[in-house]
Phi, psi and omega in degrees: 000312177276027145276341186261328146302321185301332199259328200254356138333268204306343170285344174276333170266002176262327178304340200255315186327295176314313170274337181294314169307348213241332167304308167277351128328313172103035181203146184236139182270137179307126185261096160253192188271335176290334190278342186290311181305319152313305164306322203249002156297306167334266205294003178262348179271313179274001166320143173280178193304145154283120197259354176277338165334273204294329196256028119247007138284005186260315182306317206278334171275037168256275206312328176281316191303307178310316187279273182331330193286301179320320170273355155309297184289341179269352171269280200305349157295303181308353184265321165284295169338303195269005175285297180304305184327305204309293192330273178343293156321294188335279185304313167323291171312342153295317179276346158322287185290328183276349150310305197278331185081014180298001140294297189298341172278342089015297211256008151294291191318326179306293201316265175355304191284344156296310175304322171287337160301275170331298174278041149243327150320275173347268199328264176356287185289314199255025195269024198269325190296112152303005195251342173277332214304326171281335191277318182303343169290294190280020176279290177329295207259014164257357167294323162303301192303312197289327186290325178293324179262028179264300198302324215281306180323320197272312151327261189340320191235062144076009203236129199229131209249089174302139192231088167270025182289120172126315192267166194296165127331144204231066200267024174235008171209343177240137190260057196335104184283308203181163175252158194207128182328126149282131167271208205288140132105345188258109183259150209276164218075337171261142180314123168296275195219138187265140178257339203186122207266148187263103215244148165247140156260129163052042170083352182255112208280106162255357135230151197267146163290116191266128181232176160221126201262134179287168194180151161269156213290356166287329170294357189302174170212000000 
């Protein structure tokens, strides 16, 4: 706006300027429609620069920018919120299993459910004294009753007793003991005889099956 006073300022002193010279000349030019027409070619030739153009296109691209800057920054919060959420489950879900221990608790039962194999194998097979004869039954079977409810606990929570007799060797599920002649129907390379049975927890091996892998009898070792 004061550029625009300033400018019809200065067209108004050149305008009086002009007739004050055309007064001492001793002539007045006639105010007609060609000269009203002229004048407003003039001034229509002589309009200023538009100067409010460019300075409220610079605001409104300020304004988009403060605004885009703004989503920008509410997306990157939001995104570290859901970085931290994801982290946050992690650990948790971590300090879960390691608080409850279900590995380790897992591979203490294994150890437990081999000693209830054996003496239960024992019992069965060293079970001839007559004066015994009733505690060793019920011995047998509650050892029986405890190895099926050992089995039933490791199902339910996902822990599984691998039978790799038949399958190739493995050195990521089987624990090479020793080699052993193939017999008839045993093709060399595959586990022979399990020394120590081999468990997964959810598909995941927490101990190896200790085996002896078949080989031909020149290989034997």
């Amino acid at each position: 706006m004061a550029a625009r006073s300033l400018w019809a300022v200065q067209r108004l002193q050149r305008l009086l300027a002009s007739g004050a010279m055309s007064e001492s000349r001793g002539w007045l030019q006639p105010f007609s429609t060609a000269t009203q027409r002229t004048a407003g070619e003039d001034c229509s030739s002589e309009d200023p620069p538009d100067v409010l153009g460019p300075s409220l296109a610079e605001r409104a691209l300020r304004l988009k920018a403060v605004k885009l800057e703004k989503e920008v920054q509410d997306l990157t919060l939001r995104y570290q919120r859901a970085v931290a959420d994801c982290e946050n489950i992690r650990r948790r879900t971590q300090r879960f299993y390691s608080r409850n221990g279900i590995q380790s608790f897992c591979k203490d039962l294994v150890e437990v459910a081999d000693i209830l194999e054996k003496t239960a194998e024992c019992f069965s097979e060293g079970a001839k004294p007559e004066d015994h004869k009733l505690t060793l039954e019920k011995v047998f079977q509650g050892l029986s009753l405890l190895e099926a409810k050992l089995k039933s606990v490791f199902a339910k929570h996902g822990l599984e007793k691998m039978t790799p007799i038949g399958d190739k060797y493995d050195p990521h599920e089987h624990e090479l003991i020793s080699h052993m002649p193939a017999g008839v129907g045993v093709q060399p390379g595959t586990v022979a005889l399990v020394r120590q049975d081999g468990y997964k927890l959810h598909g995941r091996t927490i101990r190896l099956a200790q085996v002896e892998v078949a080989v031909e009898s020149q290989r034997r070792l």
